[in-house]
N, C-alpha and C positions, 0 to 999 in steps of 0.2 A: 562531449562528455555528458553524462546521466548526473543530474541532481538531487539528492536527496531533502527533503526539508522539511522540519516540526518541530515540537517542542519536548521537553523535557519536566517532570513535574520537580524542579529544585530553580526555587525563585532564587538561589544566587548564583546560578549559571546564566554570564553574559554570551551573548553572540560571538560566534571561533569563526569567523570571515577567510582565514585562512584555511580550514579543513573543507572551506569548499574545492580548491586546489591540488591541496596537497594531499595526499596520503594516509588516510589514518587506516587501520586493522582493528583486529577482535585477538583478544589475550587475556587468558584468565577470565574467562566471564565478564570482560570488560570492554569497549569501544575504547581505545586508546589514541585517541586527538591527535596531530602535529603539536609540535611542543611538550606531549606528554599527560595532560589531562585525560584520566581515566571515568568512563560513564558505566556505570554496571548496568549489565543486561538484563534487565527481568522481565519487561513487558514495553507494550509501546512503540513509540519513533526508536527506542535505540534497538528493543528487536527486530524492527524492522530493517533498520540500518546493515547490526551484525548480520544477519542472514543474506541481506543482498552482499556485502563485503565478500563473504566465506563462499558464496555459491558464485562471484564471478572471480574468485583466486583459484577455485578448485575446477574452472571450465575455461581458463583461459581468458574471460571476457575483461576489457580495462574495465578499473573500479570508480565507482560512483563516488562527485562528493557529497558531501555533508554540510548543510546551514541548518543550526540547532540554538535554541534559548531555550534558557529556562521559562516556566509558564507553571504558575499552582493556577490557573483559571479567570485571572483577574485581564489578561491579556496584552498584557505592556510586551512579553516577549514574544507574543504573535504577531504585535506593531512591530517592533523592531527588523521581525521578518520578512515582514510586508512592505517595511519602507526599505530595505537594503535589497530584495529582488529587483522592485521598481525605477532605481539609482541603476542597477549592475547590469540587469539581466541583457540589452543593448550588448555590452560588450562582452559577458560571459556566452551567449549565443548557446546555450544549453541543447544537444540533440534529444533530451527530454528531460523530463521533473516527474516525482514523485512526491503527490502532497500530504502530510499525515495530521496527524493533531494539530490543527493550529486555531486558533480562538475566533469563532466564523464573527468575523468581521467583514458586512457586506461592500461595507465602500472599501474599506482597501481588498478583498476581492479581487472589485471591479477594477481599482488601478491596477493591480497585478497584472490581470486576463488583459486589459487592452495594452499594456507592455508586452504581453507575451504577441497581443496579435498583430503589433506592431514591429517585428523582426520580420527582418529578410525570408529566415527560414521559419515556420510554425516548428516550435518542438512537439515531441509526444508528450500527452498531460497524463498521468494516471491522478487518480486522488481517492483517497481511504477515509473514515473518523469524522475528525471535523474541519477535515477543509472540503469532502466530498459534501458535507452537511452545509454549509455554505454555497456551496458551488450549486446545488440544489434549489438553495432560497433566492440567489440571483437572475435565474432565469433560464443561466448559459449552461446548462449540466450538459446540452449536448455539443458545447464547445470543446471536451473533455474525449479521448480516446479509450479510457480504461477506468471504470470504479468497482470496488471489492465489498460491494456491502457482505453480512450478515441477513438471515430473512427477516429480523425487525427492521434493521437498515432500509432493505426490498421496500416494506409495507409503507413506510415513511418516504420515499420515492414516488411510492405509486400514490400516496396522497397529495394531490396538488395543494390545500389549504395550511397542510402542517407546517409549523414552522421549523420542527426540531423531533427529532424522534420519541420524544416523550410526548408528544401534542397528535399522534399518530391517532385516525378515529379509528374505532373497535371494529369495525364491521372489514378492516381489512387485513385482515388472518394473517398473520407472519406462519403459515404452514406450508409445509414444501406440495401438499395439493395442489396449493395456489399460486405458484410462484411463475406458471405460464399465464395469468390471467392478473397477477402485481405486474409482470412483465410488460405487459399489454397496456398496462393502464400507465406505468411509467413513461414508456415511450410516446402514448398518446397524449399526454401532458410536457412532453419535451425535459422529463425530469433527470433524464438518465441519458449517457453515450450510447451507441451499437455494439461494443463490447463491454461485457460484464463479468467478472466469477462471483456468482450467488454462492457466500460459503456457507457449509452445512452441514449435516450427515451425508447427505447426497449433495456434492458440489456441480453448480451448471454452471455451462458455459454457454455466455454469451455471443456471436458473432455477427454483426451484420445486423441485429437486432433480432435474431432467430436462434432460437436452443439448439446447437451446435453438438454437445456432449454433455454427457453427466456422468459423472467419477463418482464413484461410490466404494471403490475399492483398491487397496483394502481397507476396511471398516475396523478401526480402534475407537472403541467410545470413549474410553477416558479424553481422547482429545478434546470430548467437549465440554470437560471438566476444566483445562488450563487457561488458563489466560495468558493470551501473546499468542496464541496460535492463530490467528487470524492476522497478526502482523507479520507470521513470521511466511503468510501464503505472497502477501503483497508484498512483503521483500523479494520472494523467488521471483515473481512474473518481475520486478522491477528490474531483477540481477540479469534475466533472460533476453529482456527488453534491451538494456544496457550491452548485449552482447550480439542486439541484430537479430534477434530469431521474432519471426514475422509472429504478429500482436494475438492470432488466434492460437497458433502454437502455443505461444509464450504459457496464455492464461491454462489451457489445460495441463500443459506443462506442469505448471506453477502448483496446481490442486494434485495430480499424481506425484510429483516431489514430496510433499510434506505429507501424504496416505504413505509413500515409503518406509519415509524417515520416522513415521511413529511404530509403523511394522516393526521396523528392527532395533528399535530403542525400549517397544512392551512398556508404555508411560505407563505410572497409575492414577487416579485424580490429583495424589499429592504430587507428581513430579512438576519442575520448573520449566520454560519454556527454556530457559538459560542453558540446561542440561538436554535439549533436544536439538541446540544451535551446537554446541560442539560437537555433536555426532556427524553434523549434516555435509561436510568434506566428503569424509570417506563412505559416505550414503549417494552422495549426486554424483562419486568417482565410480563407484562398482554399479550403480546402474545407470548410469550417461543413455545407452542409445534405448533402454525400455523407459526413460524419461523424455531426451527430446526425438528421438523415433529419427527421421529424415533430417533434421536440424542437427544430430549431434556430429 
């Protein structure tokens, strides 16, 4: 099984240890838990969630679970997270995790990563937000198979000193000129996996630590007006992943999906990410083999 896992910005949501198991779906603009606890979709871990959900219901793939806390930033429910992976993860034996918002806390991190590479089988690690931001300050980013930055995200990789993407020095350009020479510098510094999707106007891909692809089309700019679109890129690759389609596919995959899904949706800056997950069914149904090509 695929795991999903981050937080939630509502400090009285405790940790649902069941919906790593069980079942939950997307209804009404909503993540709908085991037991019934509904989380609305508007940006975040739970876009990321619902979109990975709807795109392996609509392709066949088993569905991913779910470990979520609530977290307003103080990080009690990114503890919670960190100590029930570390307890579990042994016997959940996860075929991989996707790690999203979660409050970079470097020592539990560290316990997490050496649970995870103490299993029989290593899982696939993706990581997005703020556990890719963590995973950065630790050392181990290239103990990681897949990260989703953004080009500020890029630029703050590719500075070895930063500690957070706000502490990013000026002299290294979040511009897509630079993102073969942020690339460069990333990897020289061990900040980053061999696969990456740099998201953007023009989306690269990563592979093997060489620019593989760039998806640029087709070109909606309002997408770069929404927020959640950037979670709802790392939900597809995770739903893709989830479903066995090998890690370079997956990632361009992942950026041609979501260039579709805004095609035939026509966002405008005000539209919701929430309102671009419910279209994406019948978007990844009617172009399956022009999204995964040989894979579908």
């Amino acid at each position: 099984m695929w795991l999903i896992t981050g937080t939630l910005p509502d400090p009285d949501f405790a940790i649902h240890p069941e919906a790593v198991q069980a079942r939950s779906r997307v209804e009404n603009n909503a993540l709908i838990l085991p037991g019934g606890r509904a989380v609305p979709v508007q940006r975040g871990t739970a876009a990321l969630a619902a979109t990975a959900l709807l795109a392996c219901e609509a392709y066949g793939f088993p569905l991913p679970g779910l470990l979520l806390a609530g977290d307003t930033g103080q990080g009690t429910g990114s503890r919670r997270i960190y100590a029930w992976l570390v307890t579990h993860l042994a016997k959940l034996a996860p075929a991989g995790l996707t790690f999203h918002y979660l409050f970079p806390d470097l020592d539990w991190h560290n316990r997490v990563l050496m649970a995870l590479q103490a299993l029989e089988r290593k899982p696939m690690l993706a990581a997005d937000a703020g556990f890719m931001y963590v995973a950065k300050m630790s050392g181990y980013a290239d103990a990681y198979d897949l990260f989703t930055p953004d080009l500020g995200e890029l630029a703050f990789l590719a500075d070895e000193k930063a500690p957070h993407p706000f502490y990013t020095r000026g002299f290294l350009l979040a511009e897509e000129d630079n993102v073969p020479e942020l690339l460069q510098r990333a990897r020289r510094h061990g900040n980053c996996p061999s696969h990456i999707i740099v998201k953007g106007s023009t989306d690269y891909i990563v592979c093997n630590g060489e620019i593989a692809a760039r998806v640029s089309q087709p070109s909606v700019p309002a997408m770069e007006c929404i927020g959640g679109t950037g979670d709802l890129v790392t939900g597809l690759a995770t739903a893709f992943l989830a479903g066995g389609v090998p890690l370079c596919r997956a990632a361009e995959a992942a950026a041609r999906a979501a260039r579709l899904l805004a095609w035939e949706c026509a966002p405008t800056p005000s539209t919701q990410v929430g309102e671009l997950i419910r279209r994406l069914p019948q978007v990844l149904r009617a172009r399956k083999k022009e999204i995964l090509g040989d894979s579908a």
